[in-house]
C-alpha positions in Angstrom: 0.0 0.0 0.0 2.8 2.4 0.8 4.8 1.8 -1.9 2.1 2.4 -4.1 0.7 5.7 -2.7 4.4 6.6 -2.9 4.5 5.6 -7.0 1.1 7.5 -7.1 2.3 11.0 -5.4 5.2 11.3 -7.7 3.3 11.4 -10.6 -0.7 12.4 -9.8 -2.0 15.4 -11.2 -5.2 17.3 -9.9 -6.6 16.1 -13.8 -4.9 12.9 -13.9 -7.4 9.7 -13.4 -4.7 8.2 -10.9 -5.2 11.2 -8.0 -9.2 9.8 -6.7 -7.0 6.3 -6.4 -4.3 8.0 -4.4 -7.3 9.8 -2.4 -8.9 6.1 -1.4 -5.3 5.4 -0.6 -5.1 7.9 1.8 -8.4 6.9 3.3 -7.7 2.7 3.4 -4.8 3.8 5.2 -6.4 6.3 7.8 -9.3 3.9 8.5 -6.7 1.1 9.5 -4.7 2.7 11.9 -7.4 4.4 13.2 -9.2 0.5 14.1 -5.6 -0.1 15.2 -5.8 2.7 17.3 -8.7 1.4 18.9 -7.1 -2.3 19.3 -4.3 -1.4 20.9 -6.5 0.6 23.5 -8.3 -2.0 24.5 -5.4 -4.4 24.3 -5.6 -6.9 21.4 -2.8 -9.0 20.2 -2.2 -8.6 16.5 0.8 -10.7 16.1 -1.4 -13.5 16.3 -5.1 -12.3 14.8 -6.5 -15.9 14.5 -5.1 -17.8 17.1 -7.8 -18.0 20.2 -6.6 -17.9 23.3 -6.3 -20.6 25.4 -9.0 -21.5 28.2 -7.9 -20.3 32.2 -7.9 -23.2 34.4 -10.6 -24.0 36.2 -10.7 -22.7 39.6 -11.9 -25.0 42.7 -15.9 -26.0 43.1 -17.3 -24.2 46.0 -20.4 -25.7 45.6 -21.9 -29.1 44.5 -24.9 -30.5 42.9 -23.7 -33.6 41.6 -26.8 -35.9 39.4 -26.9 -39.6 40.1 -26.9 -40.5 36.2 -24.1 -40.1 34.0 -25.1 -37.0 32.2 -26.0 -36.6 28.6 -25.9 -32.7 28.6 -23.8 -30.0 31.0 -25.6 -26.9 30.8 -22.9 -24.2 31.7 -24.3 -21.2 33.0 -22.1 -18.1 34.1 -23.2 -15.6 36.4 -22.5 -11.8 37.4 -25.1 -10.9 39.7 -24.4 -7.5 40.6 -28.1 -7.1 42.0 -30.0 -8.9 44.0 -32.5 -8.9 41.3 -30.3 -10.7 38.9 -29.2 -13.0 41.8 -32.4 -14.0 42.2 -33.1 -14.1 38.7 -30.1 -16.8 38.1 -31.8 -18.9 41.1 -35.4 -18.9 38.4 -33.1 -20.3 35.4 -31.2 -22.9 37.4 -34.5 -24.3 39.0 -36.3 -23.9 35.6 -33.2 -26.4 33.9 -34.2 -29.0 36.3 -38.2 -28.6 36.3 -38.4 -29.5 32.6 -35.0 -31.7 32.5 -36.2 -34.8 30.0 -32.5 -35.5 29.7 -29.3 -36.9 31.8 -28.4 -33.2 32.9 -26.0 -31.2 34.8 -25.4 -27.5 35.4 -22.3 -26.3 36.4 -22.0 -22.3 37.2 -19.7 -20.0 36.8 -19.8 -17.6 39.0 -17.8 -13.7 37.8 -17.0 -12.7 41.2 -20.9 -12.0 42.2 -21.2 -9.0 44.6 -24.8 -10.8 45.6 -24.9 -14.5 45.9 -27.8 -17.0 46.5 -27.1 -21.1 46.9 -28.2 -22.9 43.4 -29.0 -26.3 42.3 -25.6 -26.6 40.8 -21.9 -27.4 41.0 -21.0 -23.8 41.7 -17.2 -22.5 40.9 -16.3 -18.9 41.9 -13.8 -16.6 40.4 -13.0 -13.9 42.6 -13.6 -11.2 40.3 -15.0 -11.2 36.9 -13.0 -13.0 34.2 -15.5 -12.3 31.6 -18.0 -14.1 29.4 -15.4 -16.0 27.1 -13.5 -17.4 30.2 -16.8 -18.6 32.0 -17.9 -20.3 29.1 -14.5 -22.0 28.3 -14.4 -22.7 31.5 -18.0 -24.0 32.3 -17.1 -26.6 28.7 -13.8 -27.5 30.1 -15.5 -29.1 33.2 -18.2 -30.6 31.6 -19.1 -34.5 32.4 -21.4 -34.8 29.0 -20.3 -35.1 25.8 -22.7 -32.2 25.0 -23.0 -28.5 26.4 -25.2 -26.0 26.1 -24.4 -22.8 27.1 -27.5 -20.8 28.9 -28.0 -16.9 30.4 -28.8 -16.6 33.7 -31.4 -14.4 32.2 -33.1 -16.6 30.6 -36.0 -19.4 31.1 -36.2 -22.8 29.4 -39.5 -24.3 28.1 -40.3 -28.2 28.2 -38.3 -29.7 25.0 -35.6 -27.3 24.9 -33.3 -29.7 25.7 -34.7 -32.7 23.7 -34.9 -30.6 20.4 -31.5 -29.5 21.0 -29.7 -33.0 21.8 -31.4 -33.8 18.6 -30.3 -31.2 16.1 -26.7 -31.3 17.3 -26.5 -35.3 17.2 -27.6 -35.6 14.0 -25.0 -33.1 12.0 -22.1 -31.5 12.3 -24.0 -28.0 14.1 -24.5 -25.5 16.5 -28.2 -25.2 17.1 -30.0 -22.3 18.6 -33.4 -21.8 19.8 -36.0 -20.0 19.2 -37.0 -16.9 21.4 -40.2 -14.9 22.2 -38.1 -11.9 22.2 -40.0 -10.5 25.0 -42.8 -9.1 23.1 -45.3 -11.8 24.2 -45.8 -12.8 20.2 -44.8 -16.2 20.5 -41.6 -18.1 19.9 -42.2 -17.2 16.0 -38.4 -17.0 15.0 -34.6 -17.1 16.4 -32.5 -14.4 17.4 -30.4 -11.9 14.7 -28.2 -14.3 11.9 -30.1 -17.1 13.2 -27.7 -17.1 16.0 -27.9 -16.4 19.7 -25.1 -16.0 22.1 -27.1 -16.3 25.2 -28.2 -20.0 24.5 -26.5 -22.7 22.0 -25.9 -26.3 21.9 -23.0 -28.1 20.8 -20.9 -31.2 21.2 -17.6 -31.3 22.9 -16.2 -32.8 19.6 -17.4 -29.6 17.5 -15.8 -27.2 20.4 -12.9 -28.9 20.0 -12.5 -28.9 16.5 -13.3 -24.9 16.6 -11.3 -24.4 19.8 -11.9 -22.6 22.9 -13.9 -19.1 22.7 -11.6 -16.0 22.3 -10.6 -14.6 25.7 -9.3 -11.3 24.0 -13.0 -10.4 23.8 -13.3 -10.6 27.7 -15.0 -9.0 29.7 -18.1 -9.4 26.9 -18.9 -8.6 23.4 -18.2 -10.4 19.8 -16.7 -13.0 21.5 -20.2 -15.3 20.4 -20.1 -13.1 16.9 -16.3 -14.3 16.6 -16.8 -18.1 17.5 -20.0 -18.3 15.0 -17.5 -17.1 12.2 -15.0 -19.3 12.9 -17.5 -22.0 12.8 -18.9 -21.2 9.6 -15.3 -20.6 8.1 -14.8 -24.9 8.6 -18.3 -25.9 7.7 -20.2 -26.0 11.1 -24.1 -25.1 10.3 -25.5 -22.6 12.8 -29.0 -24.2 12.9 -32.3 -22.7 14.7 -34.6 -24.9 15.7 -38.0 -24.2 15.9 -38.9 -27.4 18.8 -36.7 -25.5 20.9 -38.1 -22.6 22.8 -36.1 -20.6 25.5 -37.2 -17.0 26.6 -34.3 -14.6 26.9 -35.4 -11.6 29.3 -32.3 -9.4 28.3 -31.8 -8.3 31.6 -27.6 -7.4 31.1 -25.1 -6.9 33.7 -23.1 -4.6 31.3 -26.0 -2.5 30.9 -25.5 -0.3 33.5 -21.5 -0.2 32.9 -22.0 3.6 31.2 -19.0 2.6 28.9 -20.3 -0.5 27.8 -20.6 1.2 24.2 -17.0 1.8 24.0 -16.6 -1.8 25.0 -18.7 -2.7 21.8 -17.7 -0.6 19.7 -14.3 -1.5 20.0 -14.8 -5.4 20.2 -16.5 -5.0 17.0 -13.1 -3.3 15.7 -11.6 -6.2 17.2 -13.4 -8.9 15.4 -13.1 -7.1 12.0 -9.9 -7.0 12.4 -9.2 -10.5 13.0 -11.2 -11.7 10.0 -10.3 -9.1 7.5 -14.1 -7.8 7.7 -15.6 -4.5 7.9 -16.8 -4.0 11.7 -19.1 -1.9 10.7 -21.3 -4.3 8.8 -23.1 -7.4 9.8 -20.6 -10.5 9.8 -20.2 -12.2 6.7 -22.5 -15.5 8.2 -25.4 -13.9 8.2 -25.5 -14.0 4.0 -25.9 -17.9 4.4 -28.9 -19.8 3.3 -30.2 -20.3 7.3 -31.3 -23.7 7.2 -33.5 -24.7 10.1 -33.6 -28.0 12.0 -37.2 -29.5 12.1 -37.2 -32.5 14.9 -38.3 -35.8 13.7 -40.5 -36.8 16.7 -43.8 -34.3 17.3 -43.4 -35.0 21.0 -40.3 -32.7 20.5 -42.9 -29.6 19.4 -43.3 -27.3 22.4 -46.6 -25.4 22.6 -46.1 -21.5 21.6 
C-alpha cells in the first residue's frame, strides 16, 4: 500500500485519473490505523489475529450438585449478579433447567465474582472477580461431564423440549443449534434471534468445540466473542442451525448494561473482530449471508406449545 501511494504521489496530477486512487489510498490507510488505534486501547494482540486464546484453568468447586446418572448434557451457566435482582433471577433459570430436564443433565455455574450471591441447584465455581463471558464459558465446557453442552444466560427461562430438540439437532450433523425466542414481546416463539444465531443459549458437542477451539478470551469482559466463535465455525463448515422445537425465553436483563462505557466496549470489540477476520466491523458478519437452514425435529413429542 505504501509503496504504491508513494508511486502515485510522484506522478498524480489534480486532472490525472490516478489522483481519486491516491485519495482512497489515503483513506484505506487512515481507517486502519485508526481500528488499530482502537485495538491497541483496549489491548488486542495482533501478532497473532486468528489464534484464540487458550482457556484459564478452572478454579476450585465451591459448591456441589452432583446428578446420580451419567449426564448426557452440562448446561454451563455463568453468572454476574451484581443485584439482587439478577441474583435471584439466576436462582429462576437454574431451577427452571431441572423442572423441565427430559434428559441426563448437569449445570455447572460460573460464578464472575458476584457481589450478591444465592445457593443454586448446581456445581457452583467462583472466580474472585469477573474474568469475563469467554473465560466462564471456556471454563464452564472444560469441566463438563457430557459429551454435549449447552451454554445458557442466567437471564433466561427454558420451556419443556428445549433440551430434547436441541440434543437432537446437534446429534444428528455437524451443528450449532439455537433456539428460538419470544423476544419478550409476548408474540410467540415465532423466530430465532439476529443471523439465526444467539449468544445467550447454544448447543454443541464437545467434539465440535474442539475442532473450533476454545472461545476468544481477547474479547473478555463481553462482546463479539459469540459473533467471533460463529465465524469461525462457519469458516470450517459448522451449520448454525435454529430450531423451531426448541423454545427458550431470553429476558435481556444485562449486567453490562448499566457499565456507562459498555458502548465503548462494543464498539471496540467489534473493531476487534473485524480486524481479526479481515471484515468491515461496521457491517453485519459475513455469516449472516448464508442460506439459514433450520432443523425441524423428527418426533412431534419434540414440538413445544407457543
Amino acid at each position: 500500500m505504501r509503496e504504491l501511494e508513494a508511486e502515485l504521489e510522484a506522478v498524480a496530477e489534480m486532472n490525472d485519473p490516478r489522483f481519486e486512487e491516491l485519495h482512497r489510498c489515503y483513506r484505506d490507510v487512515f481507517s486502519a490505523h485508526n481500528a488499530k488505534g482502537v485495538l491497541d486501547v483496549i489491548g488486542h494482540d495482533t501478532a497473532g489475529p486468528r489464534i484464540a486464546a487458550s482457556p484459564s484453568p478452572a478454579p476450585p468447586p465451591t459448591e456441589q450438585h452432583a446428578p446420580e446418572l451419567t449426564p448426557q448434557v452440562t448446561v454451563t451457566i455463568p453468572v454476574w449478579s451484581r443485584t439482587p435482582e439478577l441474583a435471584d433471577m439466576a436462582v429462576r433459570t437454574v431451577d427452571r433447567v431441572w423442572e423441565v430436564a427430559r434428559v441426563p443433565t448437569e449445570v455447572i455455574v460460573i460464578d464472575n465474582g458476584s457481589p450478591h450471591e444465592r445457593p443454586l441447584a448446581a456445581s457452583v465455581h467462583r472466580f474472585d472477580e469477573n474474568r469475563g463471558v469467554a473465560t466462564a464459558w471456556n471454563t464452564g465446557i472444560h469441566m463438563a461431564r457430557a459429551p454435549l453442552v449447552a451454554v445458557l444466560n442466567s437471564d433466561c427461562l427454558v420451556e419443556p423440549g428445549w433440551d430434547e430438540a436441541l440434543v437432537e439437532a446437534v446429534t444428528t450433523g455437524r451443528r450449532i443449534a439455537f433456539p428460538y425466542t419470544d423476544h419478550g414481546d409476548d408474540l410467540g416463539f415465532r423466530q430465532p434471534d439476529q443471523g439465526g444465531t444467539s449468544g445467550w443459549c447454544f448447543m454443541m458437542t464437545i467434539a465440535v468445540y474442539r475442532e473450533i477451539g476454545p472461545f476468544d478470551e481477547r474479547f473478555n469482559p463481553a462482546y463479539c466473542e459469540d459473533t467471533d466463535y460463529w465465524h469461525r465455525a462457519w469458516e470450517r463448515g459448522i451449520e448454525l442451525s435454529p430450531v423451531p422445537a426448541a423454545h427458550v425465553t431470553h429476558f435481556r436483563r444485562t449486567t453490562a448494561s448499566v457499565d456507562p462505557h459498555y458502548e465503548w466496549l462494543l464498539q471496540g470489540h467489534r473493531y476487534k473482530y473485524g480486524w481479526k477476520h479481515g471484515v468491515d466491523p461496521l457491517r453485519a458478519p459475513p455469516y449472516y449471508r448464508r442460506d439459514i437452514v433450520e432443523y425441524h425435529c423428527r418426533g412431534t413429542s419434540l414440538v413445544a406449545p407457543t
